[in-house]
C-alpha positions as CSV (number, residue, x, y, z in Angstrom):
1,X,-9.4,-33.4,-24.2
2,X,-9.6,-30.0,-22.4
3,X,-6.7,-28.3,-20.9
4,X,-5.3,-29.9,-17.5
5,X,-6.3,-27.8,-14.7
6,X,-2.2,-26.8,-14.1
7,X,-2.8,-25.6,-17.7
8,X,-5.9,-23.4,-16.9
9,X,-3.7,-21.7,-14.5
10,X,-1.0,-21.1,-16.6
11,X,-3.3,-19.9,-19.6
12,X,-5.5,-17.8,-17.0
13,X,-2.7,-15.8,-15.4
14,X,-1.4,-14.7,-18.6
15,X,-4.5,-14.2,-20.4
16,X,-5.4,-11.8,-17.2
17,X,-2.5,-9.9,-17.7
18,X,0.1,-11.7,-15.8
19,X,3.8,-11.6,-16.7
20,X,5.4,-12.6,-13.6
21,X,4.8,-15.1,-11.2
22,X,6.9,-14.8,-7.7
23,X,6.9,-18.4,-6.4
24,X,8.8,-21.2,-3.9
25,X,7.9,-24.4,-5.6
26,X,7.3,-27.1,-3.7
27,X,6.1,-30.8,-3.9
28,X,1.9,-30.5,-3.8
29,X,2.4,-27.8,-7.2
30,X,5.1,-29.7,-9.3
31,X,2.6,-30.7,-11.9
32,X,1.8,-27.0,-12.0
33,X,5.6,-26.3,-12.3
34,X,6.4,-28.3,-15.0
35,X,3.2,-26.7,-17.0
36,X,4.5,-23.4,-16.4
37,X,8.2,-24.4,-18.0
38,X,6.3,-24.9,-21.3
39,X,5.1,-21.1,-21.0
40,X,8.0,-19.6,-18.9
41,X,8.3,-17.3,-22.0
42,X,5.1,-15.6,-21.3
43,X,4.7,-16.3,-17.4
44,X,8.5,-16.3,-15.7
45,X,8.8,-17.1,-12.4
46,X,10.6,-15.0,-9.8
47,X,12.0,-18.0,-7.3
48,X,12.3,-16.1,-3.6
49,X,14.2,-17.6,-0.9
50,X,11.5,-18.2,1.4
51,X,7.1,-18.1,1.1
52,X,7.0,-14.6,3.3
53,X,9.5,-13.4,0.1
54,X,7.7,-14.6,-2.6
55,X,4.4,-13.3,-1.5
56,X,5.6,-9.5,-0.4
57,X,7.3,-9.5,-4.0
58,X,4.0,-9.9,-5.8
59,X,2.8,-7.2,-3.1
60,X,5.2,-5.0,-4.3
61,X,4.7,-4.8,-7.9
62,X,1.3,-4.6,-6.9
63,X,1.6,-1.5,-5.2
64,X,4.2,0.1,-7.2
65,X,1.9,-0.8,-10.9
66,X,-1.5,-0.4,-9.6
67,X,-1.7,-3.5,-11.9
68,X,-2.7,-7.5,-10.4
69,X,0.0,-9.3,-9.3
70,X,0.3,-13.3,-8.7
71,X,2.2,-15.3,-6.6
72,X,2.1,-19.6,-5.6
73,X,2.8,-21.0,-2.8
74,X,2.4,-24.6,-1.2
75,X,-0.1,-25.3,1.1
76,X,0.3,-25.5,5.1
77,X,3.4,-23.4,6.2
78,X,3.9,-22.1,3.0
79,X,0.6,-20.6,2.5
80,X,0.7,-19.3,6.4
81,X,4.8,-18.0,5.5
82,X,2.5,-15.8,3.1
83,X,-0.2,-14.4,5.0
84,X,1.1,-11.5,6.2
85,X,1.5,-10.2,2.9
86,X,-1.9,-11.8,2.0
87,X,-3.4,-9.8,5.2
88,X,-1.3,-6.8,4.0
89,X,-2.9,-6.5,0.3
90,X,-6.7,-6.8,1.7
91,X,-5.7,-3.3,4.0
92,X,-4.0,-1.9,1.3
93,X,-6.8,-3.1,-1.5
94,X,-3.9,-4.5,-3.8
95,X,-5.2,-6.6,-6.3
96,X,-3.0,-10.0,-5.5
97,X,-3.8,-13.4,-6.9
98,X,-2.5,-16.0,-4.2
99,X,-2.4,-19.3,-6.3
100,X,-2.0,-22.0,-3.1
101,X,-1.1,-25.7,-2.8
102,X,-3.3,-28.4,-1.3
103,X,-2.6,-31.9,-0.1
104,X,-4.5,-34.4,-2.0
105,X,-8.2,-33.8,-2.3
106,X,-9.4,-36.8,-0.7
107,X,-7.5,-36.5,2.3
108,X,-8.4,-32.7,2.8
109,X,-10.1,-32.5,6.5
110,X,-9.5,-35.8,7.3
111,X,-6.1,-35.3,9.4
112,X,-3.9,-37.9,8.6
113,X,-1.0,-36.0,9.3
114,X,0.3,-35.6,5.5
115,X,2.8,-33.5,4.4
116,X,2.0,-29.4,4.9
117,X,-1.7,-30.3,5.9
118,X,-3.3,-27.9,8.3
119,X,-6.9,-27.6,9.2
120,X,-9.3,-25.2,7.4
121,X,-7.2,-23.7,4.6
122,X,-9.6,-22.7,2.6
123,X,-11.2,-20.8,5.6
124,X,-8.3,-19.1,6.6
125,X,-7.8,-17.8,3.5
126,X,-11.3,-16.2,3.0
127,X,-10.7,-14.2,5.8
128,X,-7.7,-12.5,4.1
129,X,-9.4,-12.0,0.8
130,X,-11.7,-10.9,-1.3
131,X,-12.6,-14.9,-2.1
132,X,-11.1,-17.5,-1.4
133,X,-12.1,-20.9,-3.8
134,X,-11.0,-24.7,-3.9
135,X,-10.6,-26.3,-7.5
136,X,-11.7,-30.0,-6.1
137,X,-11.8,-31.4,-9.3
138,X,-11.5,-30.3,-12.8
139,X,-14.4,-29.3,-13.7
140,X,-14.5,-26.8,-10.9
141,X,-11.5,-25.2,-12.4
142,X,-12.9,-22.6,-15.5
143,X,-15.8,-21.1,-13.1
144,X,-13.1,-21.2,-9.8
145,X,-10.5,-19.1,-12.1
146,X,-12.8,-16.5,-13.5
147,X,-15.3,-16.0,-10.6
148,X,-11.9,-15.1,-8.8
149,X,-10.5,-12.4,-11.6
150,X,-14.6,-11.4,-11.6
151,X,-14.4,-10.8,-7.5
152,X,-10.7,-9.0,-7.9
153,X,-11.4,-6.6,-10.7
154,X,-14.9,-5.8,-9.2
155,X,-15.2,-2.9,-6.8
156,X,-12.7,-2.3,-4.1
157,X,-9.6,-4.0,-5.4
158,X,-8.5,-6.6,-3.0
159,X,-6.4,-9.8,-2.7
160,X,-8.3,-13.4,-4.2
161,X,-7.1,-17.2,-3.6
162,X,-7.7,-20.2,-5.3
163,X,-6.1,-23.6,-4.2
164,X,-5.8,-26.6,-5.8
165,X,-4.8,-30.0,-4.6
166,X,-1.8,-32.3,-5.9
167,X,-3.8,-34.9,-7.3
168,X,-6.3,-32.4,-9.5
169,X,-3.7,-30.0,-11.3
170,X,-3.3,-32.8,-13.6
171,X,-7.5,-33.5,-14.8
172,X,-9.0,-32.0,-17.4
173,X,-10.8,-29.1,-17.1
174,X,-13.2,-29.1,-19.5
175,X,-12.4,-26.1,-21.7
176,X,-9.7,-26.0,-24.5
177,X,-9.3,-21.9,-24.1
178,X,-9.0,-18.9,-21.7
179,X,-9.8,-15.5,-22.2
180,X,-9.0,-12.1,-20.1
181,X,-12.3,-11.3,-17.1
182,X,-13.6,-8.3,-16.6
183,X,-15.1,-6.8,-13.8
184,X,-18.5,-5.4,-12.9
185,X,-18.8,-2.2,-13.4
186,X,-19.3,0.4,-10.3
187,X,-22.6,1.6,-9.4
188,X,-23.8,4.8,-11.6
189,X,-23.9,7.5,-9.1
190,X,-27.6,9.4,-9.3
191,X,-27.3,12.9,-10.8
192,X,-29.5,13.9,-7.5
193,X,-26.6,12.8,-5.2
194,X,-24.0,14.5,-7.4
195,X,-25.9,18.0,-6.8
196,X,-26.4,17.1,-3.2
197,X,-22.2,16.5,-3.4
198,X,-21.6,19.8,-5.0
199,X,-24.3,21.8,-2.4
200,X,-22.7,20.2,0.1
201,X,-19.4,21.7,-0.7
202,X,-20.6,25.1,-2.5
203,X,-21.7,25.8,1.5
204,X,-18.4,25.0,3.0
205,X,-16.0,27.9,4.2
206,X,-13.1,25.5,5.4
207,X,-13.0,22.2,4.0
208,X,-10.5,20.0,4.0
209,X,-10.1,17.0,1.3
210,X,-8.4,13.2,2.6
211,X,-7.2,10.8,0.0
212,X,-6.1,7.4,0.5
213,X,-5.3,4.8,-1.3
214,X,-8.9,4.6,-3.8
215,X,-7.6,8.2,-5.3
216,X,-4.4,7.0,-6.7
217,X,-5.8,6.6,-10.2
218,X,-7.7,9.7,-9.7
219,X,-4.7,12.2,-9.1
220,X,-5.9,15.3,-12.1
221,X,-9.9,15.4,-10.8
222,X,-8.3,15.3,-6.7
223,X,-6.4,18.5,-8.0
224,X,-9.3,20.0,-9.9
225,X,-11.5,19.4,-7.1
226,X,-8.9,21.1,-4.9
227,X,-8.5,24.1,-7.1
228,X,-12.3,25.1,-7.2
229,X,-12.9,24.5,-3.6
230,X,-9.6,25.9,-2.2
231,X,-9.6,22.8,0.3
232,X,-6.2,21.4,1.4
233,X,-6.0,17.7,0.6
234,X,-4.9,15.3,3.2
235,X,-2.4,12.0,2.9
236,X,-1.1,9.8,5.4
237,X,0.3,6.7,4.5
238,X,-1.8,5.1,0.8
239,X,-2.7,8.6,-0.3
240,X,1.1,10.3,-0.4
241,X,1.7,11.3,-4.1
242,X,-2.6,12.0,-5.3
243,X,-1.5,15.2,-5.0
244,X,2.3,16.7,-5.1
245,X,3.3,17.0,-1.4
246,X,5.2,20.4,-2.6
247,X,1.8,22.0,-3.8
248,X,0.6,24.6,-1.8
249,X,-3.1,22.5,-1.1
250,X,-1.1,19.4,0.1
251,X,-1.6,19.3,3.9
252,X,0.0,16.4,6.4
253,X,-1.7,14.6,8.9
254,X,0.1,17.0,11.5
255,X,-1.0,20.0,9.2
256,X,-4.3,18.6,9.2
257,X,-4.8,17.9,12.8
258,X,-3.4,21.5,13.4
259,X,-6.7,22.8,11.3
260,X,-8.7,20.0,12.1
261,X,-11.2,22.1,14.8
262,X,-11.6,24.6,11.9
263,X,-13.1,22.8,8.8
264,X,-16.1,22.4,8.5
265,X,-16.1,20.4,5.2
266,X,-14.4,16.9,5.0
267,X,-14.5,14.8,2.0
268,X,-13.2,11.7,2.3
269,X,-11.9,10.1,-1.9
270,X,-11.1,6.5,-1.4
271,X,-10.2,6.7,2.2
272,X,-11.7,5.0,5.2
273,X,-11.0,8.2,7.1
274,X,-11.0,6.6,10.3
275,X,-7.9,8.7,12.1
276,X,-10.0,11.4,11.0
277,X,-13.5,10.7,12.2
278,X,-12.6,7.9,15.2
279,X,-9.4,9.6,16.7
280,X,-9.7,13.2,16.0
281,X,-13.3,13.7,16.3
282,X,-16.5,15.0,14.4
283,X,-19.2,17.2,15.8
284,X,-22.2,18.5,14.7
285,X,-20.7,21.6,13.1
286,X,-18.5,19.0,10.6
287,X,-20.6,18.0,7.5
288,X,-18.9,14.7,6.2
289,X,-18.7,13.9,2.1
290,X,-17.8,10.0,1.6
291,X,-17.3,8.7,-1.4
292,X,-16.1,5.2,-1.9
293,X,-16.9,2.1,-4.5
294,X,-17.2,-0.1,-1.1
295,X,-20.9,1.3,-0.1
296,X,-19.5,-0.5,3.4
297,X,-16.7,1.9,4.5
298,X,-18.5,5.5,4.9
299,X,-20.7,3.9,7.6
300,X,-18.0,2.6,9.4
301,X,-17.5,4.7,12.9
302,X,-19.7,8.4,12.6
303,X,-22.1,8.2,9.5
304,X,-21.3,11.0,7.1
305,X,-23.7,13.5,6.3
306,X,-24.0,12.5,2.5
307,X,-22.7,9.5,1.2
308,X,-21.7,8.7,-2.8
309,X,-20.8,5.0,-4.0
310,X,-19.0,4.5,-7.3
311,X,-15.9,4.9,-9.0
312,X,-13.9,8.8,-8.3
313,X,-13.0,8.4,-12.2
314,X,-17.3,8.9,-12.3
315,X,-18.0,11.0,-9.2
316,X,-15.5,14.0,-9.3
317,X,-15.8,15.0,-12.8
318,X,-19.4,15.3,-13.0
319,X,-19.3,17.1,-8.9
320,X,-16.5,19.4,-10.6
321,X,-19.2,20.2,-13.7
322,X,-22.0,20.9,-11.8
323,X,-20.0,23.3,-9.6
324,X,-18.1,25.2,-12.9
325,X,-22.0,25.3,-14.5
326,X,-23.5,26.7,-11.3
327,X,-21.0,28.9,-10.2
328,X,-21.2,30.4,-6.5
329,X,-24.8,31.3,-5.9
330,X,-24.4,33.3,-3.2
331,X,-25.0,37.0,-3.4
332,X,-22.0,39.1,-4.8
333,X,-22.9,41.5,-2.2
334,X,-22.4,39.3,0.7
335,X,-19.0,40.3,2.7
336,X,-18.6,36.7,3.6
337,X,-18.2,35.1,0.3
338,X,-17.5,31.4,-0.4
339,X,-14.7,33.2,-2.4
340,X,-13.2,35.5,0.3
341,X,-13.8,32.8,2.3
342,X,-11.6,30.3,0.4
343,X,-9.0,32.4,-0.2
344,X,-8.9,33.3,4.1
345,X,-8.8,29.3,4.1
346,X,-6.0,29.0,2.0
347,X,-4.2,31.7,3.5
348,X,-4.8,29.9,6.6
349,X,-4.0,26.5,5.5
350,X,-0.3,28.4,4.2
351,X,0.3,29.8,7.9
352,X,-0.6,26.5,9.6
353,X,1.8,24.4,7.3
354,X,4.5,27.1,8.3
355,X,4.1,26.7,11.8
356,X,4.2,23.3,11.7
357,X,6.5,22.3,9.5
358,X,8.7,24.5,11.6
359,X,8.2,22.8,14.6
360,X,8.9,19.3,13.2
361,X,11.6,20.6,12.1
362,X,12.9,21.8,15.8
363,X,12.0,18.6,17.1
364,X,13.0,15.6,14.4
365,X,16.3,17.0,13.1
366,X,18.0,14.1,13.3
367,X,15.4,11.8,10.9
368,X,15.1,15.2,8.2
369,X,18.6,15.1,7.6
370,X,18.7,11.4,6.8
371,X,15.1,12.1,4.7
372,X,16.5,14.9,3.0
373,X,19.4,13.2,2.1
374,X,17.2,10.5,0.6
375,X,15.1,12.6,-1.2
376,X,18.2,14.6,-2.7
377,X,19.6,11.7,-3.8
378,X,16.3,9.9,-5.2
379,X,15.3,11.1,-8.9
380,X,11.7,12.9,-8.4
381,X,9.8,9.7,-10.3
382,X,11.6,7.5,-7.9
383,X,9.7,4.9,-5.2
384,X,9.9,5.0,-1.8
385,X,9.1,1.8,0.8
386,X,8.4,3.0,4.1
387,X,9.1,0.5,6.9
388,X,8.3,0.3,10.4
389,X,11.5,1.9,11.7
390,X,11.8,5.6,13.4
391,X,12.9,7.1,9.9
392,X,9.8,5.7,8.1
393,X,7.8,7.0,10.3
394,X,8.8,10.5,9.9
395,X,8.8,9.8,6.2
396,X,4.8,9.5,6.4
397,X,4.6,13.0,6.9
398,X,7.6,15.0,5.8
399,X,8.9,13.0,2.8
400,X,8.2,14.7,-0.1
401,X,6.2,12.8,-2.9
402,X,5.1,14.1,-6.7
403,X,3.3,11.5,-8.2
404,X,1.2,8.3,-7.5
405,X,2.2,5.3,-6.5
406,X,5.9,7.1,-5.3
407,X,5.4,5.9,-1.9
408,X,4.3,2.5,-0.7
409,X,3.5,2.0,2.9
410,X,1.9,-0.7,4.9
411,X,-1.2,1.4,5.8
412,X,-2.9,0.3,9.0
413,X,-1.6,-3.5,9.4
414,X,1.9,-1.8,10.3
415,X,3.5,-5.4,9.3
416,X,7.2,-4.9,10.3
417,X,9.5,-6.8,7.7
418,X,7.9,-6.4,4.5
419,X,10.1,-3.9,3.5
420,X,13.3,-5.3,1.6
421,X,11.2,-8.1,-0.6
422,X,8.2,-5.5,-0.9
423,X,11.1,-3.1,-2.5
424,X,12.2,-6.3,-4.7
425,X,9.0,-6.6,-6.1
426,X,8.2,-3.1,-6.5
427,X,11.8,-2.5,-8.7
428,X,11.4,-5.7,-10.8
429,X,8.0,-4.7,-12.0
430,X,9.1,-1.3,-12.1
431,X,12.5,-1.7,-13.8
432,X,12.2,2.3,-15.3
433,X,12.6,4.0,-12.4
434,X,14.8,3.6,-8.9
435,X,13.3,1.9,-5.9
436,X,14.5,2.7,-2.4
437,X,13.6,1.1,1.0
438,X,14.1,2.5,4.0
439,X,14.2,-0.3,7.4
440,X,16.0,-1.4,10.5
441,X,17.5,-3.5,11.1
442,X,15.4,-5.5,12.7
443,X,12.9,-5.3,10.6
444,X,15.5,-5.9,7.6
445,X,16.1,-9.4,9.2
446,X,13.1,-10.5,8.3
447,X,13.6,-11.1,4.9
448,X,17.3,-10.3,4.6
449,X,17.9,-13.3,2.3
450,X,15.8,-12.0,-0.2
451,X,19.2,-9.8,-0.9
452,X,19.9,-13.1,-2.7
453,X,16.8,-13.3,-4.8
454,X,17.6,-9.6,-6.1
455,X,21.0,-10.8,-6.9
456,X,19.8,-13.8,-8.6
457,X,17.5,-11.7,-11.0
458,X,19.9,-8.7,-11.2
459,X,17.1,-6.5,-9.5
460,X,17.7,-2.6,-10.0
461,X,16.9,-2.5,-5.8
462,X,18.8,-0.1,-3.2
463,X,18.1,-1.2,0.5
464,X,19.1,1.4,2.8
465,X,19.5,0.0,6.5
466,X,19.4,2.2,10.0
467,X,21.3,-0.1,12.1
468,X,21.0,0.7,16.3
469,X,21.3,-2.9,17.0
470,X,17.6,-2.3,18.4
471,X,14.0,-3.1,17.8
472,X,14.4,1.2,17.9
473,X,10.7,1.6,17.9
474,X,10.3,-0.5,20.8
475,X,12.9,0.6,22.7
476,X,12.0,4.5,22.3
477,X,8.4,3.7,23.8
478,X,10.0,2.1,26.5
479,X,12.9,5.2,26.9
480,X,10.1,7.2,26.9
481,X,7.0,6.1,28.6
482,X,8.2,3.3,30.8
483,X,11.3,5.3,32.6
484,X,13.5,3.0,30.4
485,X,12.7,-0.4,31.9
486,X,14.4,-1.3,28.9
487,X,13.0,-5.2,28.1
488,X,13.5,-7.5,25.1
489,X,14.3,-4.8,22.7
490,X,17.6,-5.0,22.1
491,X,19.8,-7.0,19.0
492,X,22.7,-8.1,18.0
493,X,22.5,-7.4,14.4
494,X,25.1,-8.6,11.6
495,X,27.5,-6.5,9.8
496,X,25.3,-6.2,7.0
497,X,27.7,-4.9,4.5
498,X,29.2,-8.0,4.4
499,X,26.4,-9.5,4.6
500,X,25.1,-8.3,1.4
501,X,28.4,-8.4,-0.4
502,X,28.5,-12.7,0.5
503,X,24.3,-12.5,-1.5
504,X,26.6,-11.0,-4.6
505,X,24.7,-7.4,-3.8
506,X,26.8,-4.4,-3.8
507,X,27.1,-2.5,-0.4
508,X,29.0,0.4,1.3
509,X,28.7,1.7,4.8
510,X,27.8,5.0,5.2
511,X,28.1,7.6,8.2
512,X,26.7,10.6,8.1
513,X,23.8,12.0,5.4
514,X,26.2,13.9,3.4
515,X,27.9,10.3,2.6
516,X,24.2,8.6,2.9
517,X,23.0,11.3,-0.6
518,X,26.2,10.4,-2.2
519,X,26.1,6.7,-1.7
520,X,22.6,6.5,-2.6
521,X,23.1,8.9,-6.0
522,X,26.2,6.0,-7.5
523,X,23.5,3.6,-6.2
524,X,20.4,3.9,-7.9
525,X,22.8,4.6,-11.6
526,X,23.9,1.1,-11.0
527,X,21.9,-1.8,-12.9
528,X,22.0,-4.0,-10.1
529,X,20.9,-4.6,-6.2
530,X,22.4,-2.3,-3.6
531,X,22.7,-2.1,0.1
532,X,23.8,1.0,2.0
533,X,24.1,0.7,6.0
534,X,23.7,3.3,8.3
535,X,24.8,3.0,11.5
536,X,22.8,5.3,14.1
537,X,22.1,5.9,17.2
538,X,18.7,6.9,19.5
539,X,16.3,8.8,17.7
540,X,13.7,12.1,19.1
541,X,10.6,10.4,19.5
542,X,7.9,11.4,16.1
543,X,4.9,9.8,18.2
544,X,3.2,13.2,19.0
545,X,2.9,13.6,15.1
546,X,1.8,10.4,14.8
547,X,-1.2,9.1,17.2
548,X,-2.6,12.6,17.7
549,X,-5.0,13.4,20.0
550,X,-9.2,13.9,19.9
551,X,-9.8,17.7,18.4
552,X,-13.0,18.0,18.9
553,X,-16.4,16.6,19.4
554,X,-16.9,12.9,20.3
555,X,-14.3,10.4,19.5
């Protein structure tokens, strides 16, 4: 006898490196259940309160450990409770097992109406994922397993699923052991494309570097880079923290947009870049440097002038070599030096950050104060959630970031609620340092019970809440571009002190961002979940700094 398929699962998860599974059990994965109580020791599980919990918790570790995360779920509504997380971690490329319940394998497509069945499963889960597999009977289980750790560790990290029906958890698999995957390595980049890479920039006067969220393991060779070329380096969302936002080549996306009709270099690390090339423009006077392990995203939208594929832990090095062993080439005599040049570029890039930062601060006073406040209060190794509430969105381009992984954002899927369990997950995985979350309250709603999951685990988690009793984002669009025909965008929120205080999580009310930095400073020194509500009012709108407008050439 083999081990049981529920077995496999158990042995695979923490033979891949998992130590924590968040979960909401459920009748089609009991077998699977009472496996993992054998091995709770080496796999625990984090119970949530509901699927949506359970599945932005595993997101959040993700996110804040760079590391694969696991959660299980049971099938039909439980499965589609998770998929916004699930659709989440394939924009984000968070590497996220989802571990999914099925109905009994010979009823699958058959609809006779059993308990959690839905139509095409399977299906709708390999459009969220990297791969998406069905273990239909035990022998399917060893090669179902490892193909999906193969696929997640492979390339572009990204989300996987396997799901396995109630009646096959218990057959034997076939296979007495597990053992850890491994993934493919990345393409070897050709030492003809790395000179092309470093004549490509060696030319540039004004270049301009973008990060996202494939340079977070790259943060020392971004900063070389950035030193030899004196190009300012770009983050929006998934890139805050590749380089320290307080260095003098960090640029924001409104710094960047500012220079954006003057560089003529952009190279994108790990980014799709599409703000950059699909909203802002390219013209023929913009050279474009991709590089990217998906061969797939650099010829999405405007094609760039050069392309690299592989891994930036291989690329930049070796560009950054080439460049130190060649030096400038250009003639010493010439008056318009790549040198000179670079250093009028950084000067530049210095005077344009000024200006801005100037204005933003003019025109978003209110949100700095409560950011600054945060960030006072926030020790520098410290983790951020952004939400999608009017401070978080000032947060993507004023709060200040020094490391990787500091700052964990929903990038382009925007999915409002994630951020209370997201900031659950990211604290228990990271248990060393403080987690904050920033949200509104109605996006806090979403999740709110999660409060009791933190409680339950003694989660080291401080949720700070900007109550207007408003969907605020909502209702500042329609203030402002629809002569406040005000429709369907107002709450009644709860008092969610008390709220908090009946889930066993300490919580204070707090008015004004003197009381916010002091609240939050007695917070993140205590070993347990906290809650600090903010009650506020209407907010200056941040959308000019946000969806900015075509700079040149073609959009």
């Amino acid at each position: 006898m083999g081990l049981s398929v529920a077995e496999l699962a158990v042995e695979s998860l923490i033979a891949n490196g998992i130590e924590a599974l968040y979960c909401l059990p459920g009748v089609q994965n009991d077998p699977f259940f009472n496996t993992l109580y054998d091995r709770s020791d080496a796999l625990k599980p984090i119970q949530a309160r509901h699927e949506q919990g359970a599945a932005y918790m595993a997101l959040g570790a993700a996110l804040a450990t760079g590391k694969p995360q696991a959660f299980c779920l049971v099938p039909g509504p439980g499965f589609l409770n998770g998929c916004a997380a699930l659709c989440t971690a394939q924009a984000l490329n968070a590497p996220l097992f989802a571990l999914i319940g099925q109905i009994p394998s010979r009823a699958i497509g058959k609809g006779f109406g059993l308990l959690h069945e839905i139509s095409g499963q399977r299906d709708i889960m390999a459009h969220l994922t990297k791969s998406a597999t069905s273990v239909m009977q035990g022998s399917d289980a060893p090669a179902a397993f490892a193909n999906a750790w193969t696929t997640m560790l492979s390339g572009c990290p990204g989300p996987v699923g396997v799901e396995v029906p109630a009646d096959v958890w218990g057959e034997d698999s076939g296979v007495s052991s597990v053992s850890a995957s491994t993934g493919v390595a990345a393409p070897a980049i050709s030492a003809d494309d790395i000179d092309a890479a470093a004549a490509l920039i060696k030319a540039a006067q004004r270049p301009l570097i973008v990060v996202g969220s494939g340079a977070q393991e790259h943060s020392d060779a971004v900063r070389a880079l950035a030193e030899q070329t004196g190009a300012g380096v770009m983050a929006f969302r998934t890139g805050h923290g590749v380089v320290d936002s307080g260095a003098p080549e960090f640029v924001s996306m409104p710094q960047g947009h500012r220079l954006w009709p003057e560089c003529d270099l952009v190279i994108g690390l790990g980014t799709r870049l599409t703000v950059q090339k699909m909203e802002w423009g390219v013209d023929e006077a913009l050279k474009i440097l991709h590089i990217d392990i998906d061969p797939a995203v650099p010829d999405r939208g405007p094609k760039p002038s050069l392309k690299l594929t592989g891994d930036l832990g291989d690329a930049l090095p070796r560009i950054s070599a080439v460049m130190d062993s060649a030096g400038d080439d250009r003639s010493a005599s010439d008056d318009r030096s790549a040198g000179d040049d670079r250093s009028a570029w950084r000067a530049r890039i210095a005077d344009v950050k000024h200006q801005v930062s100037t204005e933003i601060a003019q025109k978003l006073a209110p949100q700095l104060d409560w950011l600054a406040a945060i960030r006072s209060a926030l020790p520098a190794d410290g983790l951020f959630v952004d939400e999608l509430t009017q401070i978080g969105y000032v947060s993507r381009f004023t709060f200040p970031v020094s490391g990787p992984r500091q700052f964990l954002s929903t990038g382009y899927q925007g999915t409002l609620g994630w951020g209370v369990a997201t900031a659950i997950g990211a604290a228990h995985a990271r248990p060393d340092v403080p987690v904050v979350s920033i949200s509104g309250d109605g996006g806090a709603m979403f999740a709110i019970a999660e409060l009791a999951t933190a409680a339950h685990h003694k989660i080291p988690v401080t949720i700070i809440v900007m109550n207007d009793n408003a969907f605020g984002n909502v209702r500042g669009i329609q203030r402002d571009n629809f002569d406040g025909r005000f429709i369907a965008s107002d709450l009644t929120s709860p008092d969610f002190v008390a709220l908090a205080q009946a889930c066993g999580v300490s919580a204070v009310r707090v008015d004004s961002p003197d009381e916010l930095q002091a609240a939050l400073s007695k917070a993140v020194a205590h070993n347990g979940p906290n809650l600090i509500e903010v009650p506020v009012g209407d907010f200056p709108s941040p959308w000019e700094y946000i969806r900015m407008p075509k700079q040149r050439g073609t959009a």
